[in-house]
N, C-alpha and C positions, 0 to 999 in steps of 0.2 A: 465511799462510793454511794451515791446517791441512785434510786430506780431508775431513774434518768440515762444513766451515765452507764449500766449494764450492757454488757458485751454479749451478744448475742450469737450464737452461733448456728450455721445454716441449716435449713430447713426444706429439702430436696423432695419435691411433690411430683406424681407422675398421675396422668391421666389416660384413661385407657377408655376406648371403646370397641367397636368391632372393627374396625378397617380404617382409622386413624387419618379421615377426610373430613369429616362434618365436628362430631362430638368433643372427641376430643381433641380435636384441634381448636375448633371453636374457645373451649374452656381454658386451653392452653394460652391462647392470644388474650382473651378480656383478661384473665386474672394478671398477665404480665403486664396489661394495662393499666389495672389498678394499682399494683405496687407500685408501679414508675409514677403514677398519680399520687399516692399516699410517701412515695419516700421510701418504700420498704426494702431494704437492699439484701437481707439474709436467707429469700427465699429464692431457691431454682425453683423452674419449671419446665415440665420436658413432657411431650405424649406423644403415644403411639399405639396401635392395634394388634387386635390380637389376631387376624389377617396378615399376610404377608403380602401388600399388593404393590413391592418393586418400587418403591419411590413413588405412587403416580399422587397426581396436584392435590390439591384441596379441589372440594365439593364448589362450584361457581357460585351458586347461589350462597351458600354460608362465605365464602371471601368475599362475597360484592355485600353478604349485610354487615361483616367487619368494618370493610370499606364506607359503607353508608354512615356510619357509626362512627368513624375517625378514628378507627383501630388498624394496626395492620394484617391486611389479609393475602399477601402476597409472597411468591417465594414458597410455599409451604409444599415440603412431598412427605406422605405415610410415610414412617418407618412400622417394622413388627416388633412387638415386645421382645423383648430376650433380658436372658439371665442377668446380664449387664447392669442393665434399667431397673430390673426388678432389684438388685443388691444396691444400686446407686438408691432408690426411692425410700424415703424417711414414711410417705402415704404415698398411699396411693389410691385415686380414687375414681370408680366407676361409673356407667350412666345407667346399667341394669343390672339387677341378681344374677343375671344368667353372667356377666361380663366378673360378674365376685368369685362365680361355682366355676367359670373354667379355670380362672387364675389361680385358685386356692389344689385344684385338679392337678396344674403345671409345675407349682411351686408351693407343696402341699406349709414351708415354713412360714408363709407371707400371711397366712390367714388372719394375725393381729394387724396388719396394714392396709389394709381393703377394704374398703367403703364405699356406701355407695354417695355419691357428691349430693343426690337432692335431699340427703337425709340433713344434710345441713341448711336446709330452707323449710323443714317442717315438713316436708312433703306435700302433693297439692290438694285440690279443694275435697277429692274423694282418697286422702292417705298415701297415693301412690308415691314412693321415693324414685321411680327410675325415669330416666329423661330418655324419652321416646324418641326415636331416628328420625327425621324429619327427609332423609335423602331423598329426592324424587317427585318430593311433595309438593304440596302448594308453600308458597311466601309464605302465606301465614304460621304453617307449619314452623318452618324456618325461624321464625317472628318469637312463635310462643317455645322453640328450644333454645332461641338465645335469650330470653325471660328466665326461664328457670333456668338456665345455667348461669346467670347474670346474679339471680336472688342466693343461690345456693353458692357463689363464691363470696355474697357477702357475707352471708353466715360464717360462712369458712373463716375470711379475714378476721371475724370475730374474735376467733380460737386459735389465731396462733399469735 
């Protein structure tokens, strides 16, 4: 068997932010972009908030910059995190500390699976790892959190 030719087996990522419209759904969609770009067929990807807000849409603004993008932003409703997701998740990974300390709070075993995602992009030009909510904001807002979530899921691909 050659490195080539190794059978890899799945690698089930969960992204989580507060209310599972903007963040991580956003993360959720580019990264399964990239894999269908790159070929990568062994990883899942599934997100949802630690909010319970009922199924409601994605954020307009982060599916119209999916959309801009030639990613799909469409179809998308919250789900809340549950037990489920958290047992399905191989990683799991976050856009803020606070989103690491309630999870590790709810599901005090997970605490080796939780990460925050921008720490896979070095974090930005003052250190910061958490990828800031853009909900509400300006475009640009919008702009510079599909940036770092975009730089911090290349890092990722990196590593797995």
């Amino acid at each position: 068997m050659t490195p080539d030719s190794k059978v890899r087996t799945s690698i089930n990522i969960l992204f989580v932010c507060t209310a599972n419209i903007c963040r991580s759904f956003l993360a959720e969609r580019i990264l399964k972009k990239i894999l269908q770009v790159k070929k990568i067929h062994y990883v899942e990807v599934y997100s949802a908030g630690l909010m319970d807000l009922q199924g409601a849409s994605a954020d307009f603004k982060a599916a119209r910059l999916l959309h801009d993008k030639g990613m799909d932003g469409i179809r998308h409703r919250s789900r809340p995190l549950t037990e489920d997701l958290v047992d399905w998740a191989d990683i799991i990974l976050v856009m803020e500390e606070i989103h690491r300390e309630e999870i590790a709070a709810r599901y005090p075993e997970t605490r080796d699976k939780v990460h925050l995602l921008g720490a896979f992009s070095g974090g930005g030009s003052n250190g910061d790892k958490n990828i800031k909510d853009p909900h509400g904001l300006t475009d640009y807002h919008y702009r510079t959190c599909f940036a770092e979530i975009y730089l911090a899921l290349d890092g990722l691909i990196k590593c797995i």
